[in-house]
C-alpha positions in Angstrom: 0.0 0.0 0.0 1.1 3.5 -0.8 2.2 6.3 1.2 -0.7 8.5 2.6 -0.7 11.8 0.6 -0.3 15.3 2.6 -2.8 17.9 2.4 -0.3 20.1 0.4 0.4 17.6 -2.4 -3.6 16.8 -3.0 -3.7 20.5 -3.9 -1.3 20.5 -5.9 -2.8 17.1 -7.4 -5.9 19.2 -8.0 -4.6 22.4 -9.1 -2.3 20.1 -11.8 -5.1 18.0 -13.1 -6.9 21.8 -14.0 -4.2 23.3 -15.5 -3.2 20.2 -17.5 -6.7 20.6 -19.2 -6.0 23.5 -20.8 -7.4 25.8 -17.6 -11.0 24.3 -18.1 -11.4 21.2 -16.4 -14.8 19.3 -15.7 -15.4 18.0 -11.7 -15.7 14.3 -13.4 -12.1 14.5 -14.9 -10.8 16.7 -11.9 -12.0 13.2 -9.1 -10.6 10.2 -11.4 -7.2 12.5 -11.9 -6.9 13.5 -8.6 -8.3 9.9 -7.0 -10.4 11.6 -4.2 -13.9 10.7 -3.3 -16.3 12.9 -3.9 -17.1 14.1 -1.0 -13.2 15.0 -0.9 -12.7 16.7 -4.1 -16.1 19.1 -3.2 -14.4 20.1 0.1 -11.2 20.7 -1.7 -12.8 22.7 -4.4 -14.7 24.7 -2.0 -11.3 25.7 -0.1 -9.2 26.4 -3.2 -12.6 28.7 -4.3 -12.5 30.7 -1.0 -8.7 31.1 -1.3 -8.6 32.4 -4.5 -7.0 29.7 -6.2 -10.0 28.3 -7.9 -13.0 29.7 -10.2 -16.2 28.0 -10.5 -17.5 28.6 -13.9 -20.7 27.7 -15.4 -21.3 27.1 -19.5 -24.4 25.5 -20.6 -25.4 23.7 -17.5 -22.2 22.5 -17.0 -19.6 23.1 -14.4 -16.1 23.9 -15.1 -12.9 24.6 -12.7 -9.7 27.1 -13.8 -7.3 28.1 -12.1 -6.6 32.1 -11.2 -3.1 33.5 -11.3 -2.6 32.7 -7.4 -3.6 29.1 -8.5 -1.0 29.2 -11.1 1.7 31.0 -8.5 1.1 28.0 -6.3 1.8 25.4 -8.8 5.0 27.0 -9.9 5.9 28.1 -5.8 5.5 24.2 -4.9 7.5 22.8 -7.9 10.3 25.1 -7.1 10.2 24.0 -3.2 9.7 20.3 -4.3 13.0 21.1 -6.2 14.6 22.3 -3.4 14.1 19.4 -1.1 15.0 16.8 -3.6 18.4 18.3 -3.9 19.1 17.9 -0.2 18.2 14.1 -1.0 15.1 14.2 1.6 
């Protein structure tokens, strides 16, 4: 069995998944890619929406995630600190 994923890298799982489809992802693409339940992703969404990481957008009917430039600041801000640590071997 796998290790348990932080909190940290499931956002970044999330925020990866939507900006890997272009900046317009669907929720149904956004739970297999990111392997959360449901229930997980919706809570997840909901934070990344309150801080400013995340828009919901609605086009015919249909709901769509993209990141904002904070979203996109993360991304590159966690790759560069992921960096970081694996050149200290850890």
């Amino acid at each position: 069995m796998g290790k348990k994923r932080e909190r940290l890298e499931i956002i970044y799982d999330i925020l990866s998944v939507i900006r890997k489809q272009r900046n317009e992802c669907k929720p149904t693409h956004i739970l297999y890619k990111s392997n959360l339940s449901h229930q997980m992703m919706n809570e997840y969404l909901q934070e990344l929406i309150q801080n400013g990481l995340v828009v919901e957008n609605t086009i015919k009917n249909s709901k769509f995630y993209s990141l904002t430039d904070k979203g996109f600041n993360f991304l590159e801000k966690y790759g560069q600190a992921m960096e970081f640590v694996k050149g200290f071997g850890l």
